[in-house]
ZAMITI-961717 format. One record per residue (C-alpha): y, z, x. Coordinates in steps of 0.1 Angstrom, whole numbers, padded with zeros to 4 digits. Each point is the difference from the previous one (the first is absolute). Last residue first. Example, Ala and Ser with C-alpha at 12.3 -4.5 7.8 and 13.67 -1.06 7.14 Angstrom:
2
rec y->-0011 z->0071 x->0137;
rec y->-0034 z->0007 x->-0014;
END
This chain:
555
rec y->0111 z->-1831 x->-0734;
rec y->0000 z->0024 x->0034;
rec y->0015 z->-0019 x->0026;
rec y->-0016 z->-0012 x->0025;
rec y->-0002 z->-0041 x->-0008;
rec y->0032 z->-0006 x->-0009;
rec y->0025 z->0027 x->0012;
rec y->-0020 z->0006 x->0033;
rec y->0002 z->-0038 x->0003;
rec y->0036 z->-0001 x->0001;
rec y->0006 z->0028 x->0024;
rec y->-0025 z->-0018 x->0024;
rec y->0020 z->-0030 x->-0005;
rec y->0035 z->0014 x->0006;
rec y->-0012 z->0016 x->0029;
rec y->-0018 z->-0034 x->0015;
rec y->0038 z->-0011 x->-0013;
rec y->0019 z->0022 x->0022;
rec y->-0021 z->-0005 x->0032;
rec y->0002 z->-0039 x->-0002;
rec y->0035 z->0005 x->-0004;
rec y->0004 z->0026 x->0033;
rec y->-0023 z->-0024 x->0020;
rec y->0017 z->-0028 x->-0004;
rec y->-0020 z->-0026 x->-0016;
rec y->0022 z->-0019 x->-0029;
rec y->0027 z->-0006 x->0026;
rec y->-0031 z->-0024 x->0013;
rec y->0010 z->-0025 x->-0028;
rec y->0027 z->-0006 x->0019;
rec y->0036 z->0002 x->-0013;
rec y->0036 z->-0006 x->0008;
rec y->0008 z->-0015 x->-0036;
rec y->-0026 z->-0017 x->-0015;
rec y->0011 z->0017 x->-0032;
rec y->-0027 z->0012 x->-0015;
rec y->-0011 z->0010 x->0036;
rec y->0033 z->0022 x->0000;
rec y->-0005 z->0013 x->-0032;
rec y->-0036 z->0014 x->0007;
rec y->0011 z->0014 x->0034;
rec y->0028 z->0013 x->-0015;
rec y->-0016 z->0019 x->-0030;
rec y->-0026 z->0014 x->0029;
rec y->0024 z->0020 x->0011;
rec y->0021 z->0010 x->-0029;
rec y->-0030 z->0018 x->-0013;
rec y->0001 z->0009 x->-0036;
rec y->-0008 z->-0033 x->-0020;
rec y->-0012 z->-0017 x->0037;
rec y->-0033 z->0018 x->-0002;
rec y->-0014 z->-0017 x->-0030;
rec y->0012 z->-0033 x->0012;
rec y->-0019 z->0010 x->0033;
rec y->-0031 z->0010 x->-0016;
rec y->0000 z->-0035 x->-0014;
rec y->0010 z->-0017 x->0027;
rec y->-0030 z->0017 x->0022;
rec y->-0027 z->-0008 x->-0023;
rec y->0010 z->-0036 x->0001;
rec y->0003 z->-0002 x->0034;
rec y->-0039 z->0020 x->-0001;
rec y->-0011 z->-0032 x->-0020;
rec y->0016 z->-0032 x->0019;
rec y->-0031 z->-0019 x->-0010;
rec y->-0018 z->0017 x->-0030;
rec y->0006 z->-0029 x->-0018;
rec y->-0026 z->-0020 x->0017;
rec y->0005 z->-0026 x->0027;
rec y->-0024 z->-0030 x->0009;
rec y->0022 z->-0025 x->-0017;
rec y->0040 z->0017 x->-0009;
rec y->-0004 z->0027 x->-0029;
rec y->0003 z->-0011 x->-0042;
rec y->0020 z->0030 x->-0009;
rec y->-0017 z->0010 x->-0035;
rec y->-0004 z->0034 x->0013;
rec y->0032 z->0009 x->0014;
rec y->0010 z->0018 x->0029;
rec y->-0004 z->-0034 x->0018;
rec y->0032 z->-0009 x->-0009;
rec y->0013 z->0031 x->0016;
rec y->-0014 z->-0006 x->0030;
rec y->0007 z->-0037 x->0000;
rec y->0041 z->0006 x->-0002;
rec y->0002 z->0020 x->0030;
rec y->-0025 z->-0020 x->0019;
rec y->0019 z->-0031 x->-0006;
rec y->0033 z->0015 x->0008;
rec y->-0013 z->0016 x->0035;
rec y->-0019 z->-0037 x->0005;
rec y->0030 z->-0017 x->-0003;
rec y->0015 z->0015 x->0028;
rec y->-0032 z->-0002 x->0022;
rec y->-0001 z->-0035 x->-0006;
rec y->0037 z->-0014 x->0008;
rec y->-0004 z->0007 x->0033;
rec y->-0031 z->-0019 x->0007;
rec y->0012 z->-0025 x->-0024;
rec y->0032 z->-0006 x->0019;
rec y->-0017 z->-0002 x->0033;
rec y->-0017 z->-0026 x->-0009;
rec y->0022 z->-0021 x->-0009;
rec y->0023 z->0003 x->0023;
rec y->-0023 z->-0009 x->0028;
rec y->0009 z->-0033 x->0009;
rec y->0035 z->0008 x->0002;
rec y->0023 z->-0013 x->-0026;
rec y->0029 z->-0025 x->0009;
rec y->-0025 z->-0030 x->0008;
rec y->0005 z->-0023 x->0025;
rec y->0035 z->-0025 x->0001;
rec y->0003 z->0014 x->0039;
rec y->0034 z->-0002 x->0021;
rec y->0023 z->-0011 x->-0028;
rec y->-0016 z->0022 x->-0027;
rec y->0005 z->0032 x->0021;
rec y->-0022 z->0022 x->-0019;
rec y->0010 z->0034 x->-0011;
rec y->-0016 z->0029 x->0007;
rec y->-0024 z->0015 x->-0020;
rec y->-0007 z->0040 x->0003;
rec y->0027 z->0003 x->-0031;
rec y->-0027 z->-0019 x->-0020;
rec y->-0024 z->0024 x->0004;
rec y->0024 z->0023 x->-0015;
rec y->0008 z->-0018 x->-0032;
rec y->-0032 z->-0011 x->-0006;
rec y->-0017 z->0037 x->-0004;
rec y->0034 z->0010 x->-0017;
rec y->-0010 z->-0027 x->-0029;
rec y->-0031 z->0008 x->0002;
rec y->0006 z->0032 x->-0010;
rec y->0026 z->-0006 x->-0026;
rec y->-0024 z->-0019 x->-0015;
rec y->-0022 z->0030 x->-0001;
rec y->0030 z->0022 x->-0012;
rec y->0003 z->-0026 x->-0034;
rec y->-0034 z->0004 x->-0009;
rec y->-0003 z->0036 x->0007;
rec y->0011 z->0010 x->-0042;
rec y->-0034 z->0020 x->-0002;
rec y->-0002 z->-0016 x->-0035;
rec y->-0006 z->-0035 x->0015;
rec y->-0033 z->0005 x->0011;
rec y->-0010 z->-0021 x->0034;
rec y->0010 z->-0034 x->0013;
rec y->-0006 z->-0012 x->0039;
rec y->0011 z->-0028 x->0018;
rec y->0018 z->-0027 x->-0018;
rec y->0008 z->0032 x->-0027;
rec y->0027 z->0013 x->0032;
rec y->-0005 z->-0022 x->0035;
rec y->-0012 z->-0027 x->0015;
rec y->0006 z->-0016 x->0035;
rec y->0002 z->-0037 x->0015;
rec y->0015 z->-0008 x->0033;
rec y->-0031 z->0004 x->0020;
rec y->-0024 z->-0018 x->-0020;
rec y->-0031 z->0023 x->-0011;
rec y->-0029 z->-0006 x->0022;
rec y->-0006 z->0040 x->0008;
rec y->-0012 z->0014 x->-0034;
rec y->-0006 z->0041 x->-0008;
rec y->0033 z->0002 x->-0003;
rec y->0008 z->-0024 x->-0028;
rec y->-0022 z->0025 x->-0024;
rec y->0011 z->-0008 x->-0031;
rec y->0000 z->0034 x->-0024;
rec y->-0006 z->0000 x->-0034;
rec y->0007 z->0021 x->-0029;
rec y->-0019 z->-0018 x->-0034;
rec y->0028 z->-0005 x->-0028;
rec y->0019 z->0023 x->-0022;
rec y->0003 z->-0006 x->-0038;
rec y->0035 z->0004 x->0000;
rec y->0018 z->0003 x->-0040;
rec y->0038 z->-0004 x->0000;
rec y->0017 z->0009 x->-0037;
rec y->0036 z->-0004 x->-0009;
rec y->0017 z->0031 x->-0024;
rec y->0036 z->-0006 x->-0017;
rec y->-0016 z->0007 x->-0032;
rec y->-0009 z->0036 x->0018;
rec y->0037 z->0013 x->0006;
rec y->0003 z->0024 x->-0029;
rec y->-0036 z->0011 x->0014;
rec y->0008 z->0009 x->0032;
rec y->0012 z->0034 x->-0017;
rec y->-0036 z->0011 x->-0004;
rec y->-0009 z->-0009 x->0027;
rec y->0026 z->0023 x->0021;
rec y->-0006 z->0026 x->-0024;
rec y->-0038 z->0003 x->0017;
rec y->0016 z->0001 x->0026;
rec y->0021 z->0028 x->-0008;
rec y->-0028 z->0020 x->-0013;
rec y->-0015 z->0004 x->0043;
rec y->-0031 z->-0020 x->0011;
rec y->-0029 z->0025 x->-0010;
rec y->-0022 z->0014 x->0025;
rec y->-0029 z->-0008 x->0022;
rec y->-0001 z->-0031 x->-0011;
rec y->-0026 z->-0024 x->-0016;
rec y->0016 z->-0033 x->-0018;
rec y->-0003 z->-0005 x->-0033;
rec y->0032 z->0008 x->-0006;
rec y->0018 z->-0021 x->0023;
rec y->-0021 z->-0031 x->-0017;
rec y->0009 z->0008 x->-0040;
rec y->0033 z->0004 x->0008;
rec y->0002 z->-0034 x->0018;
rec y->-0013 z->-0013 x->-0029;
rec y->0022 z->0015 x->-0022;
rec y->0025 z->-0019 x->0019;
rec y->-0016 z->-0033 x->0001;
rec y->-0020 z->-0027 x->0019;
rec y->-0025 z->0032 x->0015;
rec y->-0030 z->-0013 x->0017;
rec y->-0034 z->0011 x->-0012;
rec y->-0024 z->0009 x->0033;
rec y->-0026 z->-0021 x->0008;
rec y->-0002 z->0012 x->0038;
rec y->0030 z->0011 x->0021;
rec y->0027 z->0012 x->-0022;
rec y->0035 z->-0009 x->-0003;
rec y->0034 z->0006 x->-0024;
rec y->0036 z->-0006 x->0019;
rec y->0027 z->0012 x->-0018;
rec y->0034 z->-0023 x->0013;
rec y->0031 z->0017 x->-0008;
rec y->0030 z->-0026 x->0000;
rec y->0035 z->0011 x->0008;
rec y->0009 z->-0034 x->0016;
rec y->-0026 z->0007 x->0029;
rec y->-0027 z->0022 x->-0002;
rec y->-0005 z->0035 x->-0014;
rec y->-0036 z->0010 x->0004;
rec y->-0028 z->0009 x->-0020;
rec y->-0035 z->0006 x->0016;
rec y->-0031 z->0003 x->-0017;
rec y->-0041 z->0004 x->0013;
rec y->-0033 z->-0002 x->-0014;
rec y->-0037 z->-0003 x->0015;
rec y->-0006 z->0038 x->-0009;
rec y->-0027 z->0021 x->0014;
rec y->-0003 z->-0009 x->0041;
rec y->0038 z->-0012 x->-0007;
rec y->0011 z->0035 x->-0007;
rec y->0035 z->-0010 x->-0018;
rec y->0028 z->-0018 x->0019;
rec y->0033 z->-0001 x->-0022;
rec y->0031 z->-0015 x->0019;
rec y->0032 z->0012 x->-0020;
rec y->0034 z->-0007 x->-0001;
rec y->0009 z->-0017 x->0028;
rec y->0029 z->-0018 x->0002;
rec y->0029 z->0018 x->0015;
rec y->0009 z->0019 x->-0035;
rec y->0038 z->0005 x->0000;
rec y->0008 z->-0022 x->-0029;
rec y->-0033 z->0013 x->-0021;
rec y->0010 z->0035 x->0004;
rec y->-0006 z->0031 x->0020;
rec y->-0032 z->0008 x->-0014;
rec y->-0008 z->-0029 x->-0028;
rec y->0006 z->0007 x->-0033;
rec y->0011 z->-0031 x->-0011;
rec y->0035 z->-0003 x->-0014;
rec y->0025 z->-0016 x->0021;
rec y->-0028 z->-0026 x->0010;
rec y->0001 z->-0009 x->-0037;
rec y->0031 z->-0006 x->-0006;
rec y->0005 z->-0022 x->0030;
rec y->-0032 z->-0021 x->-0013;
rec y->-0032 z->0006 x->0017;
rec y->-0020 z->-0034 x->0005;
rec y->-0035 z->0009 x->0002;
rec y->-0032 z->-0015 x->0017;
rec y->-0035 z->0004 x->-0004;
rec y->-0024 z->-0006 x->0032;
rec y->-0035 z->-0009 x->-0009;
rec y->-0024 z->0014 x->0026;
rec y->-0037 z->-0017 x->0013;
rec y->-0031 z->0012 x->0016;
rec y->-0028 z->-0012 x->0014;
rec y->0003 z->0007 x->0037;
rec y->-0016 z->-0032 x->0012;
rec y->-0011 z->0000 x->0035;
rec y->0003 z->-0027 x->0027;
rec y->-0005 z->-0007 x->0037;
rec y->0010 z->-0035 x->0013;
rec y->-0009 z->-0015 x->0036;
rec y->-0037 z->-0013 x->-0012;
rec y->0024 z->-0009 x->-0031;
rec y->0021 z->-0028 x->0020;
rec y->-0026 z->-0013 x->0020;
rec y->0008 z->-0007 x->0034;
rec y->-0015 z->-0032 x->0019;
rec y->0026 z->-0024 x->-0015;
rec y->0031 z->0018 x->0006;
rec y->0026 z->-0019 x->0019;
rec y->-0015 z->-0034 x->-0012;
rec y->0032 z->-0008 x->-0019;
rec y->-0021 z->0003 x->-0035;
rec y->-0013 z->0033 x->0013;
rec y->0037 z->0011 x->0009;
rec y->0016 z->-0008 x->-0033;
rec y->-0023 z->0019 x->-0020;
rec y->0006 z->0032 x->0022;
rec y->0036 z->-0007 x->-0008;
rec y->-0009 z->0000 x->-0044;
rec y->-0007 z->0033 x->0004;
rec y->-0003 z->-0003 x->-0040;
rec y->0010 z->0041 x->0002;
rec y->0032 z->-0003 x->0015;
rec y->0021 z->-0033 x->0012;
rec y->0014 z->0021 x->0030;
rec y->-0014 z->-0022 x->0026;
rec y->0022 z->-0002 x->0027;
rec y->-0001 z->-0030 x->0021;
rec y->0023 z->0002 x->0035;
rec y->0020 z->-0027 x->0022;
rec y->-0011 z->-0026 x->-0032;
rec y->0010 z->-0038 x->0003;
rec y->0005 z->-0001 x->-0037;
rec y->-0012 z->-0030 x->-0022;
rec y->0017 z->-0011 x->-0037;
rec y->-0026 z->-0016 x->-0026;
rec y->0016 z->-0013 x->-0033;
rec y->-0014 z->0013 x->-0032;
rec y->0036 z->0004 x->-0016;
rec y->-0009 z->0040 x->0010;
rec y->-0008 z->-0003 x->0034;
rec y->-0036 z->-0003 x->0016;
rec y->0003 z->0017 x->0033;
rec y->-0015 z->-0011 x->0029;
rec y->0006 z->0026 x->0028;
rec y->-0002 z->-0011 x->0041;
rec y->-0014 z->0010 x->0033;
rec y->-0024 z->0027 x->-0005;
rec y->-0011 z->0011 x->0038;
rec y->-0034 z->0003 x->0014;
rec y->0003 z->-0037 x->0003;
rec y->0029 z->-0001 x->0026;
rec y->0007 z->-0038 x->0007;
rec y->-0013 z->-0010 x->-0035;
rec y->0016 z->0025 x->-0018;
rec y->-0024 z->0009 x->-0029;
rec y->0016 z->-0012 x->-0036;
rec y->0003 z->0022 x->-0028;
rec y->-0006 z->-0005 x->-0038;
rec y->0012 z->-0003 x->-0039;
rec y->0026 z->0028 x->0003;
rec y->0020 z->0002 x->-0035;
rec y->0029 z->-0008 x->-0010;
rec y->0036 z->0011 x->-0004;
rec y->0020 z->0006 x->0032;
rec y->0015 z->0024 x->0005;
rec y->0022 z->0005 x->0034;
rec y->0008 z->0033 x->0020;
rec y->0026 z->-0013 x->0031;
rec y->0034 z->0016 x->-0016;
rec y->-0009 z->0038 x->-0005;
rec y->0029 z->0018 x->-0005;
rec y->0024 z->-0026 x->-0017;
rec y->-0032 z->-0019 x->-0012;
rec y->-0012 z->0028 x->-0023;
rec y->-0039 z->-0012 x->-0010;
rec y->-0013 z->0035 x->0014;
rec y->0023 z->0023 x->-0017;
rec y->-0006 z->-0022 x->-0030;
rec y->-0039 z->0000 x->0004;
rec y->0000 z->0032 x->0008;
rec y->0019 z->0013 x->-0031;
rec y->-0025 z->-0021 x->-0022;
rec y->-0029 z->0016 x->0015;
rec y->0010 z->0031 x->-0007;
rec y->0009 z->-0007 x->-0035;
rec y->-0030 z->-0015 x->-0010;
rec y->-0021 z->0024 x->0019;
rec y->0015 z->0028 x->-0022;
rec y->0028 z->0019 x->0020;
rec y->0005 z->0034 x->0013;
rec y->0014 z->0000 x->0035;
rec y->-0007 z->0027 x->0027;
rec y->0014 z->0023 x->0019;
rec y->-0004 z->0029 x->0024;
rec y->-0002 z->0041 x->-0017;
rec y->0022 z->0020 x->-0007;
rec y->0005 z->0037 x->0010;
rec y->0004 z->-0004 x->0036;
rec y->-0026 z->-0023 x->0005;
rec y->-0029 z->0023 x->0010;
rec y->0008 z->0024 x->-0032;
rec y->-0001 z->-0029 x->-0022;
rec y->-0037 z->-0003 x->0009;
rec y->-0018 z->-0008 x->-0036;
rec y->-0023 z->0029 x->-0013;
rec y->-0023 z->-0014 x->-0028;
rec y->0007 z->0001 x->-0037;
rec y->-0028 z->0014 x->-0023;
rec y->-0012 z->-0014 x->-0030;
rec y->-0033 z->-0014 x->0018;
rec y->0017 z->-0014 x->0029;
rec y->0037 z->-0005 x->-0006;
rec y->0017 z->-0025 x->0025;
rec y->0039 z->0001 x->-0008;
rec y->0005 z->-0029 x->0019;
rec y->0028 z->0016 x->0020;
rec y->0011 z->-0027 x->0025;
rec y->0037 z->0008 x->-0001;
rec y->0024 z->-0024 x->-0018;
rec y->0008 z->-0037 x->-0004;
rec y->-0002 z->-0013 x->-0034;
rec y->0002 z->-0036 x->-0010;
rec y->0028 z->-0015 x->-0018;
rec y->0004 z->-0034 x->0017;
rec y->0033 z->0010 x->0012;
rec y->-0015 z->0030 x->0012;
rec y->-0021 z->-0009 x->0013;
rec y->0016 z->-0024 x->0025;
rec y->0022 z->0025 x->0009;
rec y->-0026 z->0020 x->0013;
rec y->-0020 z->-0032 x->0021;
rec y->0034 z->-0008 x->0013;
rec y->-0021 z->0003 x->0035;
rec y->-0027 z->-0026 x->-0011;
rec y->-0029 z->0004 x->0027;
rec y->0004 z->0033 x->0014;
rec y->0006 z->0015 x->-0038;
rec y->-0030 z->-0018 x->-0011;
rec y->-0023 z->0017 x->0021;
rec y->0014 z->0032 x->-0002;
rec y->-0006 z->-0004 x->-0038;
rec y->-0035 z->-0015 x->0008;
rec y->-0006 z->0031 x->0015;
rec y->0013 z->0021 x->-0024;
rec y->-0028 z->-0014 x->-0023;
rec y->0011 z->-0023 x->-0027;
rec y->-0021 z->0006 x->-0039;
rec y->-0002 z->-0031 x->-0025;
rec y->-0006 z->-0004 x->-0040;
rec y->-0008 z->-0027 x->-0009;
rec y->0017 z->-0033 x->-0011;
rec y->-0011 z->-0020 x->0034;
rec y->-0031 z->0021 x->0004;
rec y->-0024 z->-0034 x->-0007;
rec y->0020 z->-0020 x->0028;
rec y->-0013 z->-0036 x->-0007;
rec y->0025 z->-0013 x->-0027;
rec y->0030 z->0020 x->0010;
rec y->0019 z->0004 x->-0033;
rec y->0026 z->-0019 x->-0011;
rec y->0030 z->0011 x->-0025;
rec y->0012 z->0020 x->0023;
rec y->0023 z->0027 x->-0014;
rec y->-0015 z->0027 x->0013;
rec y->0007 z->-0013 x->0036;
rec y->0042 z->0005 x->-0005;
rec y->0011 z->-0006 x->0029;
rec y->-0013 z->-0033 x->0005;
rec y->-0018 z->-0015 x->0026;
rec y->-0030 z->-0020 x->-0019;
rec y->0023 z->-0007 x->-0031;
rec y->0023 z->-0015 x->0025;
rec y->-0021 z->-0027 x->0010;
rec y->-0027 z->-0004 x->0026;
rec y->-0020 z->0024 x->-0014;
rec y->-0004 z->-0022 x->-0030;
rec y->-0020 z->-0028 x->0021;
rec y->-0033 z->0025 x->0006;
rec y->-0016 z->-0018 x->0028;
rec y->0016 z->0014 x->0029;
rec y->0001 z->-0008 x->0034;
rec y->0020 z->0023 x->0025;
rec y->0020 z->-0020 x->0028;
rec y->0013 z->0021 x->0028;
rec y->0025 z->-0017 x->0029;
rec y->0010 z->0011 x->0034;
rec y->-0023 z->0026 x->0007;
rec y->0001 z->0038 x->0002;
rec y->0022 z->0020 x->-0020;
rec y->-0009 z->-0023 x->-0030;
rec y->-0037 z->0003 x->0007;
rec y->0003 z->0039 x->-0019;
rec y->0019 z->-0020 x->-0029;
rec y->-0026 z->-0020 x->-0005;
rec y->-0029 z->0022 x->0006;
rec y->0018 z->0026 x->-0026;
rec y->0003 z->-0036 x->-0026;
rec y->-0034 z->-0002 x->0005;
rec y->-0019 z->0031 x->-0007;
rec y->0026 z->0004 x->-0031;
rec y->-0009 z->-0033 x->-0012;
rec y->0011 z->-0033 x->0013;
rec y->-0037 z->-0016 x->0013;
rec y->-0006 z->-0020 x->0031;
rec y->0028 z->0011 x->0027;
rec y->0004 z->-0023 x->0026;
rec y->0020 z->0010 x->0030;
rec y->0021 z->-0030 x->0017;
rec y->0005 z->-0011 x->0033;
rec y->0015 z->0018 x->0029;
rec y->0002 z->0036 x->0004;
rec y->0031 z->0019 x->-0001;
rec y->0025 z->0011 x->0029;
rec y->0015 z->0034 x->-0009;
rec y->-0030 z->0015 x->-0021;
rec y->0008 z->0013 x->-0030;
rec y->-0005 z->0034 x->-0012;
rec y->-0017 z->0008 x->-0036;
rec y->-0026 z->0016 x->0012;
rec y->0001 z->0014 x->0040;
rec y->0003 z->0039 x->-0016;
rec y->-0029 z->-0005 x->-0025;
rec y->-0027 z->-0011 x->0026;
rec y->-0004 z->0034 x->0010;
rec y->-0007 z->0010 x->-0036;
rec y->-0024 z->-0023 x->-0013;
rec y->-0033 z->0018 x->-0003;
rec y->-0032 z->-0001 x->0018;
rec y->0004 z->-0009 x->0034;
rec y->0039 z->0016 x->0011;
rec y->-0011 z->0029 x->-0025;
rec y->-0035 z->0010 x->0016;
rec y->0012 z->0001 x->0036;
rec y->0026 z->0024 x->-0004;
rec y->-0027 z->0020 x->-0026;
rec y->-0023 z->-0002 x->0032;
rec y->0027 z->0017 x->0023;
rec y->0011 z->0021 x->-0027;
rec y->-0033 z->0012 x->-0001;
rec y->-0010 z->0002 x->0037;
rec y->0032 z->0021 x->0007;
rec y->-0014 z->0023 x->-0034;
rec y->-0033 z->0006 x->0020;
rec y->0013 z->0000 x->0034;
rec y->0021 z->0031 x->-0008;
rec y->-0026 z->0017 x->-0025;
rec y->-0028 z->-0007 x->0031;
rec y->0030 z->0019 x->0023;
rec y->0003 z->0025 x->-0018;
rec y->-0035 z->0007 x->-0007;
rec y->-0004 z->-0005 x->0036;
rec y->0030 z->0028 x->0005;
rec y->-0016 z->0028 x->-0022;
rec y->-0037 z->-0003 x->0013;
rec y->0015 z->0006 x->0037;
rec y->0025 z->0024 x->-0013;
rec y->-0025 z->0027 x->-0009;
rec y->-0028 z->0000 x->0026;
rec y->0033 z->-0003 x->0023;
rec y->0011 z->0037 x->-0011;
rec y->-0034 z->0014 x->0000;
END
């Protein structure tokens, strides 16, 4: 009787045991291929004997000036081309980004409002130690990654509890200033001495005639119309959506049996957002009814998701840098976009919740209106996601890569641009750590290794594709989404049912909040977090509970 007892008892121990080793195993597993976070700790750490040659870097936004300063660790020169002249100057590095009397004529979110993930926080903390300092002298806020994420009316758990009451950091800063805080952390020669700009743009590449799998130099048309050429160690494309690289290789007869588009899939979310922002005078900011005060907000004041399966809208309003609050106004389909204040009434007030937002915000609008002459307007209309498949292709050169929008671009209003270049930039970073240097005096061959390449968009890939799949499933929510050829919306259909119960149950259960805030954040997370048994468990309860209420329920 006594064995007939135990025996059942210690195999389901056991199972349970090999069960969650199994897990952790797999999660282990999961996070050093899908996210970033094992290649954080070798980021930002230069190597003691660098590379020889130079690193090209073809295009100087944010994607750019990251790979630039990522190479800097590892070779013995970095030249970024850059065909905007006014980043050059001051105006393109000052303190003061709000001030700019330029605007970045291909970068449509320049003036918009702009979210950073934690990650790309720890990111930029690895790369540019005085990061802090920095923004603070360029009057950005640096506090706790509490977006303030309200689904429906309701605020969702965040884990302060897991971090000893706070939470880790972020920045909050419009893409203008952000990029304009990189640039100058990244352009400062008393750190950073081998990063060059060079103004121009990248007219074509050159095979190297005694290794023709390899890219041996970059013509670059400056900007008094001369021609100046590179001999090129390694070619990074970061010149965004134009993927003006790919280009480059066909005409160099790297690429003439690949088609770009047969390696290109793309959807068009049809939506768009304007983004209103605020200057708040010192007078003001004492005044608004704000709990705990305008001076001692973080920067989040409210992120406003409604039931996108009924209501394409959405709002956030956050304080960015030089005491600016940026309201962000969006809807997927042909929604009306807010230019003014009652406007922005007009849109958080249409939108479906489960309860009201709280009288002081309402107050809070009010009161923005003894600042609303000082208003300026950015309108997105937000272009077809794509993602360049580069892995999928094996005659690539060996020392040429691509990374951020050169790769893959998805909805903006998820705020994982940034993080994905961040991505490749840690996907580079490491690979390149695995290449020794070449002893020019005994062989003038190539530095990179013949697979580099390669390897870099195999890695790169299922990184991306946890951003990409993130953003398309909600895009594909809605019903004017245009979906990818041979797809229909209902791709990604039982994710989406899954994130919704989940944002319902993460009001109440601190559990699930971190799980959700954690893969907002990119921060230490797999989207298999999101199947544990115990979650999965509380929201098939949450959804029985649910439609008891709605469909069994006496009317």
């Amino acid at each position: 009787m006594f064995y007939s007892l135990v025996l059942p008892v210690a195999f389901t121990v056991l199972l349970y045991a090999v069960l969650v080793l199994s897990g952790r195993i797999l999660r282990r597993y999961l996070l050093s291929v899908q996210t970033g976070m094992n290649d954080l700790p070798s980021l930002g750490v230069a190597r003691t004997t660098k590379l020889p040659g130079t690193a090209v870097v073809c295009g100087g936004s944010i994607a750019g000036l990251l790979t630039a300063r990522a190479c800097h660790d590892h070779f013995e020169r970095v030249v970024i081309v850059e065909p905007e002249e006014w980043l050059s100057t001051a105006e393109g590095t000052t303190v003061n980004s709000w001030t700019q009397s330029q605007t970045r004529s291909r970068l449509i979110q320049y003036q918009s409002l702009h979210a950073s993930m934690a990650f790309l926080y720890t990111g930029l903390k690895r790369l540019f130690p005085n990061l802090d300092q920095e923004c603070q002298v360029s009057s950005i806020n640096v506090g706790a990654a509490d977006f303030s994420v309200s689904f429906q009316g309701r605020y969702a758990k965040v884990p302060y509890d897991q971090y000893c009451g706070t939470l880790p950091k972020t920045l909050y800063a419009s893409r203008q200033a952000l990029e304009t805080l990189i640039r100058r952390l990244t352009f400062d020669t008393t750190v950073l001495p081998n990063i060059q700009q060079i103004v121009g743009t990248v007219i074509g590449v050159t095979q190297d005639p005694s290794s023709p799998g390899y890219v041996r130099q970059v013509s670059i048309r400056t900007k008094d119309e001369g021609v100046c050429v590179i001999d090129a160690a390694l070619v990074i494309d970061c010149t965004g959506p134009t993927q003006a690289g790919f280009k480059h290789l066909q005409r160099a007869g790297f690429a003439d049996k690949m088609s770009l588009e047969r390696l290109k899939v793309t959807f068009d979310p049809k939506m768009a957002y304007s983004t209103i922002r605020f200057v708040v005078t010192t007078s003001l900011a004492k005044r608004l009814p704000i709990p705990g005060g305008f001076d001692n907000l973080g920067g989040c004041l409210l992120v406003l998701h409604s039931d996108l399966t009924k209501d394409p809208n959405f709002f956030s309003c956050i304080k960015q840098e030089a005491n600016s609050v940026f309201m962000c106004c969006g809807a997927w389909g042909a929604g009306h976009l807010p230019v003014n204040l009652s406007g922005i009434r007009e849109h958080v007030q249409s939108m479906r919740l489960l309860q009201p937002l709280p009288p002081w915000f309402w107050d809070f609008l009010d009161m923005m209106s003894e600042v609303e002459d000082s208003i300026t307007c950015a309108t997105v209309h937000v272009p077809p996601s794509f993602w360049t498949h580069y892995e999928k292709t094996s005659n690539l050169p060996a020392n040429w890569i691509a990374l951020g929008d050169s790769v893959c671009r998805f909805n903006p209003i998820f705020g994982q641009g940034c993080p994905k270049a961040l991505l490749g930039v840690l996907t580079m970073n490491s690979l390149l750590y695995e290449v020794s240097p070449v002893d020019q005096t005994v062989s003038r061959g190539p530095v990179i290794p013949d697979n580099f390449s390669h390897r870099f968009f195999k890695a790169q890939a299922p990184k991306i594709k946890v951003v990409w799949d993130s953003a398309k499933v909600m895009d594909y929510g809605m019903a004017t989404t245009i979906p990818a050829a041979g797809e229909t919306l209902a791709v990604g259909s039982i994710n989406r049912w899954l994130i919704r119960h989940m944002q319902l149950l993460s009001l109440t259960d601190e559990a699930t909040g971190s799980v959700l805030w954690h893969s907002q954040m990119m921060l230490n997370s797999v989207p298999v977090d999101a199947l544990h048994p115990v979650l999965v468990a509380k929201v098939l309860w949450v959804a029985v509970k649910r439609y008891y209420r709605v469909v069994c329920s006496p009317a």
